[in-house]
matplotlib code that plots the C-alpha trace (Angstrom):
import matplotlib.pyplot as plt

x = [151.7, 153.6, 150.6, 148.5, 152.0, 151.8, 148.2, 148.7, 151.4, 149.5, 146.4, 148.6, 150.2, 147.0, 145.9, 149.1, 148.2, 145.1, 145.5, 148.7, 146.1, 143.6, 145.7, 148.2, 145.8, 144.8, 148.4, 150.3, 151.7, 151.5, 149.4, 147.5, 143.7, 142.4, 139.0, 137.4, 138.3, 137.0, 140.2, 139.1, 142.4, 146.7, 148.7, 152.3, 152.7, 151.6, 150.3, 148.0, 146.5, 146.5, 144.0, 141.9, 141.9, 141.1, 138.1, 137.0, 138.3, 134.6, 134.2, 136.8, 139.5, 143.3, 146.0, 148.4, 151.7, 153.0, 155.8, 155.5, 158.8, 160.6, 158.1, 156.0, 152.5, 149.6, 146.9, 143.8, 140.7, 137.8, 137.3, 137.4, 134.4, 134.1, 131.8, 132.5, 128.9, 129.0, 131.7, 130.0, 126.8, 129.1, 130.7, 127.8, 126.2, 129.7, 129.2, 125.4, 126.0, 129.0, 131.0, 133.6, 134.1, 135.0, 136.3, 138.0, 136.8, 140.3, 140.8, 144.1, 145.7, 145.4, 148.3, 151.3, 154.8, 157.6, 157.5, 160.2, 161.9, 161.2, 162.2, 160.3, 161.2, 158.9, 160.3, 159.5, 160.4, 159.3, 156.3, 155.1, 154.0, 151.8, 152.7, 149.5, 150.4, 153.7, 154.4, 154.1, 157.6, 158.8, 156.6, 158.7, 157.4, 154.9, 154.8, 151.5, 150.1, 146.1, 147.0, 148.9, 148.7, 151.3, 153.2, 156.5, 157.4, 161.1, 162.3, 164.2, 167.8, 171.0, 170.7, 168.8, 166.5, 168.0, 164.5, 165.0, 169.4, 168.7, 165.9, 166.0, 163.7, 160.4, 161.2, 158.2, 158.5, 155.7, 155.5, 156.3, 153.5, 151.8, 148.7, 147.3, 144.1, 144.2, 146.7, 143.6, 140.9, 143.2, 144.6, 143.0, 142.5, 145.2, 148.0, 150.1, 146.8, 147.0, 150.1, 149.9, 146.6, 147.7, 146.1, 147.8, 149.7, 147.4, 147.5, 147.4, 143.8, 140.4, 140.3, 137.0, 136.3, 134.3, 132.4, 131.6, 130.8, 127.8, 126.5, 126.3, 123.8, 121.4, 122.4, 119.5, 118.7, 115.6, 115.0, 112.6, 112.3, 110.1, 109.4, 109.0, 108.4, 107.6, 105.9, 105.7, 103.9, 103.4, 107.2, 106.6, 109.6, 108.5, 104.4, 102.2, 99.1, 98.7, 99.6, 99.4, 101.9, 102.0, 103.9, 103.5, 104.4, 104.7, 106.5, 109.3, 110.0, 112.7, 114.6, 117.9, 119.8, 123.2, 123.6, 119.4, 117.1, 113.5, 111.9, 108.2, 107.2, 103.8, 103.3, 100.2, 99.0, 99.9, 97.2, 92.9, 93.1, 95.3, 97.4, 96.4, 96.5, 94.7, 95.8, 95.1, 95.9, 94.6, 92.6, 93.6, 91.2, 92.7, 90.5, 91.8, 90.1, 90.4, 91.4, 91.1, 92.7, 92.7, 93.4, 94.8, 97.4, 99.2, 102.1, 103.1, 106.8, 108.4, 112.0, 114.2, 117.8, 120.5, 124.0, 126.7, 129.8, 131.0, 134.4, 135.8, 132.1, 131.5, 128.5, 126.5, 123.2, 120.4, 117.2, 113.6, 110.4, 107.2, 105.0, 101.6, 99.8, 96.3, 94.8, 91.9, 89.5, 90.4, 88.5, 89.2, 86.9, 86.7, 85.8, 85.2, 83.7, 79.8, 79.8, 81.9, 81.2, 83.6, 84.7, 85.9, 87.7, 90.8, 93.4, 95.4, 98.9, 101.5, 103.7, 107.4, 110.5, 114.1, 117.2, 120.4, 122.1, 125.4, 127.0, 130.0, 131.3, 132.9, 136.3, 138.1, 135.6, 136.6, 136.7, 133.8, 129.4, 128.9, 127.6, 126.3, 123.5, 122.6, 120.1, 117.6, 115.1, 113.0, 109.2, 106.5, 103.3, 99.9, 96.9, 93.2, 90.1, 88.2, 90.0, 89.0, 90.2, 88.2, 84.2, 83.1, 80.9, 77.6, 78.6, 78.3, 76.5, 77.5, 77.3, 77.0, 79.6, 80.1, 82.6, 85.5, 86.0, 86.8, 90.7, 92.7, 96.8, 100.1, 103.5, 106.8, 108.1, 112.0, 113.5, 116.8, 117.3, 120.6, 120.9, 122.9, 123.6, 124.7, 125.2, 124.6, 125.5, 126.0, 121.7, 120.9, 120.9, 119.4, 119.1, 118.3, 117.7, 115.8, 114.1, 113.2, 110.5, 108.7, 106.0, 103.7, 100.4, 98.2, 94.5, 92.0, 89.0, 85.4, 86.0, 88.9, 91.5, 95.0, 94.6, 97.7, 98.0, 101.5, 103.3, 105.9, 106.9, 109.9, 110.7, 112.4, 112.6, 114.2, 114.4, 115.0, 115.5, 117.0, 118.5, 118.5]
y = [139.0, 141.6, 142.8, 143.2, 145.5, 147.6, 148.0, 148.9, 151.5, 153.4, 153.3, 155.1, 157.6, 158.5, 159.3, 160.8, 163.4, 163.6, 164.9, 167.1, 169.3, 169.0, 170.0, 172.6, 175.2, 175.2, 174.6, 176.5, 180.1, 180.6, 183.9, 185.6, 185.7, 189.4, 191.0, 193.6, 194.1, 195.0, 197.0, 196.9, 198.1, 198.6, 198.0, 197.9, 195.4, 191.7, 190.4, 193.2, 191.9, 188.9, 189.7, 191.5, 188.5, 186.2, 188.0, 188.7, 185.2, 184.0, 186.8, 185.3, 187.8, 188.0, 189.6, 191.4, 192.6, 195.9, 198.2, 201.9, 204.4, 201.5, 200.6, 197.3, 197.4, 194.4, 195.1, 193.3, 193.0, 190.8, 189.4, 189.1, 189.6, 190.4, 192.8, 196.1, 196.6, 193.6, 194.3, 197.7, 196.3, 193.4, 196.9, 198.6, 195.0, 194.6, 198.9, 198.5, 195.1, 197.1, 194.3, 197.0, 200.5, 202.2, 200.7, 201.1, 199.1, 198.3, 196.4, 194.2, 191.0, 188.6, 188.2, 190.9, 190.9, 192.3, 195.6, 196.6, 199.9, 200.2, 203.9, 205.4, 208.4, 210.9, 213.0, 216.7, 218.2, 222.5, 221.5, 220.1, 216.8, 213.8, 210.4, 209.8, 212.7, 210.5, 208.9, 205.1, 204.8, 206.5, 205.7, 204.3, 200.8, 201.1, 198.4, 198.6, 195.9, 195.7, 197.8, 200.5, 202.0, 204.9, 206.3, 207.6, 210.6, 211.6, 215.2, 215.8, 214.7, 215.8, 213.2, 214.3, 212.0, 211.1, 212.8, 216.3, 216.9, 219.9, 219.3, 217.0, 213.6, 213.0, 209.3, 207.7, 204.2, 201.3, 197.9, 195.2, 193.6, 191.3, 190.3, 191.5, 191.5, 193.3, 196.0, 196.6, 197.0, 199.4, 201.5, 204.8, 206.7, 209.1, 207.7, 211.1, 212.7, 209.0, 209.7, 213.1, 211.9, 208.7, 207.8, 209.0, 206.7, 204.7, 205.0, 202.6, 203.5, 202.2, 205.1, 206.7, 207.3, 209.5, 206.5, 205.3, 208.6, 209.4, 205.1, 205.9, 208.1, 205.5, 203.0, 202.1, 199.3, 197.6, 195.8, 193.3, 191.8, 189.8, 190.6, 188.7, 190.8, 189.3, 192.7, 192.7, 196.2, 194.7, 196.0, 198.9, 201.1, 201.2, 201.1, 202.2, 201.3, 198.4, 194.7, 192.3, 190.7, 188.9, 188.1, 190.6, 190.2, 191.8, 193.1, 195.5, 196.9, 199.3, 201.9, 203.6, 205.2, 206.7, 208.0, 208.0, 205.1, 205.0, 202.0, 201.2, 198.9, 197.0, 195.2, 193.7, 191.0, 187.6, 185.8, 185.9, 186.6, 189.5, 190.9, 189.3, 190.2, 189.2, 190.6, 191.9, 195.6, 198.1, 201.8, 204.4, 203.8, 200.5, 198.0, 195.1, 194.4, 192.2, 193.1, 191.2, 193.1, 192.4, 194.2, 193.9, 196.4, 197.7, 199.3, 201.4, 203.0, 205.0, 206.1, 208.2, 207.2, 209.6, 208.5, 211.2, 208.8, 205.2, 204.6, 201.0, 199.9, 201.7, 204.2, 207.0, 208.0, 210.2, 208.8, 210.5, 209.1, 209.3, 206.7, 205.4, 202.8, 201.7, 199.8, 198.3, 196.1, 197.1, 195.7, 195.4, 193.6, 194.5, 192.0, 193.5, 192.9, 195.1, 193.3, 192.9, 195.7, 195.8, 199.1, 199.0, 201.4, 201.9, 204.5, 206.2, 206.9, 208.8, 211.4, 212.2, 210.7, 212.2, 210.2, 208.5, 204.9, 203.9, 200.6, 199.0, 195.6, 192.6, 192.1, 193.0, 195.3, 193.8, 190.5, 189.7, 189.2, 190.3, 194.0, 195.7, 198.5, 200.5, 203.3, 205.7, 208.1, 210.9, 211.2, 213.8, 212.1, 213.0, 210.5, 210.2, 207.6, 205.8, 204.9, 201.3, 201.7, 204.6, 205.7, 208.1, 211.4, 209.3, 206.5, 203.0, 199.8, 196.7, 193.9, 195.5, 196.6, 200.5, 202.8, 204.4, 207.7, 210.4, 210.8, 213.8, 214.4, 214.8, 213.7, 212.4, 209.3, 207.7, 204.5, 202.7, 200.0, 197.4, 194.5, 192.0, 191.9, 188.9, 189.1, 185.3, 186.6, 189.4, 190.2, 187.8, 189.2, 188.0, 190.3, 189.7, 192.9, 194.2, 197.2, 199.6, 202.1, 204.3, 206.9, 208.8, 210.5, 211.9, 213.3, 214.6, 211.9, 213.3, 212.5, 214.4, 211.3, 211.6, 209.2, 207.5, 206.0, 204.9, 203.3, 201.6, 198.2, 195.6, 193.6, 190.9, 190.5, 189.1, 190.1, 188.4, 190.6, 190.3, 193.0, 193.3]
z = [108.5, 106.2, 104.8, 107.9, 109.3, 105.5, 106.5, 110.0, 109.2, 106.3, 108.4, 111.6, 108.9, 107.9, 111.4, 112.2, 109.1, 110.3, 114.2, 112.8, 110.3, 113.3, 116.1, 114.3, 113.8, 118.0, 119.5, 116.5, 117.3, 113.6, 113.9, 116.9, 116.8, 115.9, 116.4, 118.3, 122.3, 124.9, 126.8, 130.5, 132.2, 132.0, 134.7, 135.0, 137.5, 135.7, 139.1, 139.0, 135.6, 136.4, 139.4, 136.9, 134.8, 137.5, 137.7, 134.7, 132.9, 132.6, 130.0, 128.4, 129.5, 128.6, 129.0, 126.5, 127.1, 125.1, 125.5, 125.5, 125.9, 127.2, 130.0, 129.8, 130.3, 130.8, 129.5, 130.0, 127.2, 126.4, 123.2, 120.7, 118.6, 115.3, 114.6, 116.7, 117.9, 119.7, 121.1, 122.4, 123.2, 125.6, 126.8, 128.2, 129.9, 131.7, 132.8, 133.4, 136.1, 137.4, 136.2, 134.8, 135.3, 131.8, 128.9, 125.3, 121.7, 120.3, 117.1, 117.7, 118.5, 121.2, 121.8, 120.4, 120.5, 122.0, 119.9, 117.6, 116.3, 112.5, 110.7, 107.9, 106.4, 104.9, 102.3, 102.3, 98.8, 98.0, 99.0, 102.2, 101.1, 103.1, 103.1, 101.4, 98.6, 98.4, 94.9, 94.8, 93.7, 96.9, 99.4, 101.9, 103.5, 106.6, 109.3, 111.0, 113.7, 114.6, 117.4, 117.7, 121.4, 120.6, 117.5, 119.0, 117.3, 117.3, 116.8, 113.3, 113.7, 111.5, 108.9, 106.2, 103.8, 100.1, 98.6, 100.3, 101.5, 102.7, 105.3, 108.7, 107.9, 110.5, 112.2, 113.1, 114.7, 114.6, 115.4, 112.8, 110.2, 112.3, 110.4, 106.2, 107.6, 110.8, 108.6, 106.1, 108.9, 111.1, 108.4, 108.1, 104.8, 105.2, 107.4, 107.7, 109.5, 111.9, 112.8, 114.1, 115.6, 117.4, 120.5, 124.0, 125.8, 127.9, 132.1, 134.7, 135.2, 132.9, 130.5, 129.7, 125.7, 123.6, 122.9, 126.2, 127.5, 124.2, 124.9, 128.7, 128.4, 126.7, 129.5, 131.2, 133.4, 134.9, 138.2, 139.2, 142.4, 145.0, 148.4, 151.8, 155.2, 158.5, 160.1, 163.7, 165.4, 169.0, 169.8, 172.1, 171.4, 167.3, 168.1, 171.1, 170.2, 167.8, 168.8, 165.7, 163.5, 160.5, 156.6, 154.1, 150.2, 147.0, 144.3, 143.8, 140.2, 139.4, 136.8, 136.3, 134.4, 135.2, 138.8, 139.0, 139.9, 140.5, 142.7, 143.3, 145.6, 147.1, 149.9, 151.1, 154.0, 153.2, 154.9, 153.8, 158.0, 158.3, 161.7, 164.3, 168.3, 171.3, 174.6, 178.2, 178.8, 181.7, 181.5, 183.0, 185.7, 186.6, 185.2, 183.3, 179.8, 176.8, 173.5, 170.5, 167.6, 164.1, 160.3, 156.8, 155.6, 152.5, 151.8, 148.8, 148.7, 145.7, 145.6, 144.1, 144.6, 143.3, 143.7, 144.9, 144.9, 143.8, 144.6, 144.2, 144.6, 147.7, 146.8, 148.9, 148.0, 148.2, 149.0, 148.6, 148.5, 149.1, 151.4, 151.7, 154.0, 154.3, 157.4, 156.4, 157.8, 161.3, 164.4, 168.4, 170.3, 173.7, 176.7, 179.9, 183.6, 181.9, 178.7, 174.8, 172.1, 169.1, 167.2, 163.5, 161.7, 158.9, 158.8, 155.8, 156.1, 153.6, 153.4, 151.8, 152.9, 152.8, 153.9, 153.0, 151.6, 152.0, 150.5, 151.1, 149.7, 152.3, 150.9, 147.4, 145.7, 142.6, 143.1, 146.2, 145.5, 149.0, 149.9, 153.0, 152.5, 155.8, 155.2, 157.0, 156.1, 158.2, 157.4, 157.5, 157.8, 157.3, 159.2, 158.8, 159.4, 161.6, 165.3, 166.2, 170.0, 170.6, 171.3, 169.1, 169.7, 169.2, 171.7, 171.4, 173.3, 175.2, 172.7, 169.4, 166.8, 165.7, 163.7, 166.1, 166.1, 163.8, 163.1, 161.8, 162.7, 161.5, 162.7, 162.5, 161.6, 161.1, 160.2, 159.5, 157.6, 157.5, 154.9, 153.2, 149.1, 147.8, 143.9, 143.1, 139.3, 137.5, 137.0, 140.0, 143.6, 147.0, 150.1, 153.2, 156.4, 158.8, 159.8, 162.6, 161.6, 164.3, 163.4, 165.8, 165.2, 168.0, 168.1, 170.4, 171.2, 171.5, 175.1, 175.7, 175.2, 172.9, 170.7, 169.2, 165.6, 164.5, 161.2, 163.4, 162.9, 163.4, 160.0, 159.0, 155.1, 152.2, 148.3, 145.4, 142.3, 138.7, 136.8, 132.7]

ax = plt.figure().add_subplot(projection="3d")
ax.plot(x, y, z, "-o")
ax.set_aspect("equal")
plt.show()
């Protein structure tokens, strides 16, 4: 029995060695972990970081608290990692996804203390003499942490330094040692030219650096998305003349860089059958007919998009563009009291497009996924082909088929469009809108008729895109 209790209590000291080497080094406050940061913001007020961190913690956010000239200040930074261009390369994702909006690379702690008032004196003998040029016998001690946000310089007082009586000592004051290692990486090669160079006090606001301003240039992102449109041109108040409805598809690829991004998109009928209509309607001269209307379509869009503002992720842009649709396959099949007779045609559509996008998010703009884009643009258009609702110059015959006739016009055209954003992640985005477009085109028949061709449709979509 006294054997199996020596047993018992050798085997639990063991284990009680065992968990205290593997659990000191996690819950220990021995040292703070240092590496490379990414500072995202200072605020003076903690619950103000600690709404930053709250949104940025799945970046493995934190917060540090510092004191400058006798004011505290949380700072919040991502990290760490240790090698600095990672740390960049993190840096400009976070910008490009508009996860953050400016941001330092800081070598320090995780987590630093209360700072503390240490003097070191630099002696100034005949000549004006560095701390570097100093002699290693009087070198005076220097306390450097990983990070130094500011090197308070004090004006020369009345006490004098025992190397040079006659002349008023230069205080400088740093933080204590914190860490050998972090000392050696942050220690430039001639301290006396760091400390007249320090860095400026940091503000409440992300600060923009030399470094993020040269990388942001090279920033450039690309979009990829999917399309799904249910078109309907049988509304009256966005088309006159055409009746049929149906999906269209296709997808949507996209660049930018900076304040400029470039879109191209395609869209083309879902269905092998295409728009479909089949409906009464009444000439002029009374009598009721039978029209049986049918065509494919496609739909080619490029944008330029030039951002003027973005303000706490609100954002007002410039839109231009230029617009192209084909009707293809185009028939109307007309049933009347004399006989049937079908005309076929097609019709090209494009011209520019200038308007304007404006995007607001739905709750904090740091913190909510959601967005609402309304836009609208004004078109010039240009129109050509083959009319399938009207005779042409030659004429045509009860119960055959023939070509419409000839169409030439320009005209005006407008739209507005309104849809949802919802950022699923960072690169992952679903949208769901509507739009109104109307676009009017008139020409002359060989029989003295206006003809009407219009772009104008009712939609319904959605998008799915993905950003890298």
């Amino acid at each position: 029995m006294e054997r199996r209790i020596r047993i018992y209590g050798v085997t639990g000291i063991v284990l009680v060695v065992f968990l205290a080497f593997m659990l000191l080094p996690a819950y220990g406050a021995s040292k703070p972990e240092t590496g490379y940061y990414i500072l995202t913001g200072s605020f003076m007020k903690v619950t103000n970081a600690e709404q930053e961190l709250k949104r940025l913690k799945k970046y493995n956010a934190s917060i540090t608290e510092e004191s400058l000239s006798g004011k505290k200040w949380y700072r919040v930074s991502i990290g760490p990692y240790k090698d600095k261009d990672k740390a960049k390369s993190m840096a400009r994702q976070l910008k490009r996804k508009k996860v953050i909006a400016s941001y330092n690379i800081k070598i320090m702690a995780k987590a630093v203390p209360d700072l503390e008032i240490v003097s070191v004196t630099k002696s100034t003998p005949q000549k004006e003499q560095t701390i570097s040029e100093a002699a290693p016998a009087k070198a005076a001690p220097v306390a450097v942490v990983p990070y130094v946000p500011e090197a308070v310089v004090q004006s020369p007082g009345p006490e004098t330094s025992p190397a040079s009586p006659a002349k008023s000592a230069e205080v400088i004051t740093l933080p204590p040692v914190t860490d050998q290692t972090a000392i050696a990486a942050r220690m430039p090669e001639t301290p006396a030219k760091a400390a007249v160079e320090s860095p400026p006090a940091p503000s409440p606001a992300p600060v923009k650096t030399a470094v993020s301003v040269a990388k942001k240039a090279k920033d450039w992102s690309l979009t990829a998305g999917y399309n799904l449109w249910q078109l309907d041109m049988s509304k009256h108040y966005v088309n006159g003349n055409f009746k049929s409805k149906d999906f269209m598809h296709g997808p949507t690829i996209g660049f930018s860089k900076k304040n400029v991004g470039l879109s191209f998109t395609y869209l083309t009928t879902m269905s092998n059958k295409g728009f479909k209509a089949d409906v009464y309607e009444t000439f002029d001269s009374g009598e009721i007919y039978r029209r049986k209307e049918g065509f494919k379509r496609d739909d080619y869009d490029a944008t330029l998009r030039y951002t003027l503002l973005n303000i706490s992720q609100i954002s007002a842009s410039v839109l231009a563009g230029f617009k192209y649709t084909r009707l293809y396959d185009m028939s109307s099949t007309y049933t009347r009291s004399a006989g049937e007779y079908t005309i076929t045609g097609y019709m090209d559509i494009w011209g520019p497009a200038l308007g304007m996008e404006l995007i607001a998010p739905f709750g904090n703009p740091s913190q909510t996924p959601f967005f609402m884009s309304l836009s609208g643009s004004g078109m010039f258009l240009r129109g050509t082909g083959k009319h399938p609702q009207f005779v042409p110059a030659s004429g045509g015959s009860y119960g055959t088929t023939f070509e419409g006739a000839d169409f030439s016009a320009n005209g005006w055209g407008a739209y507005a469009d309104a849809h949802f954003i919802w950022k699923v992640t960072n690169a992952f985005q679903f949208q769901l809108g509507e739009r109104y477009q109307s676009a009017s085109l008139k020409d002359t028949s060989p029989q003295g008729y206006t003809m009407h061709a219009s772009n104008g449709y009712f939609a319904f979509y959605t998008r799915l895109s993905y950003d890298w």
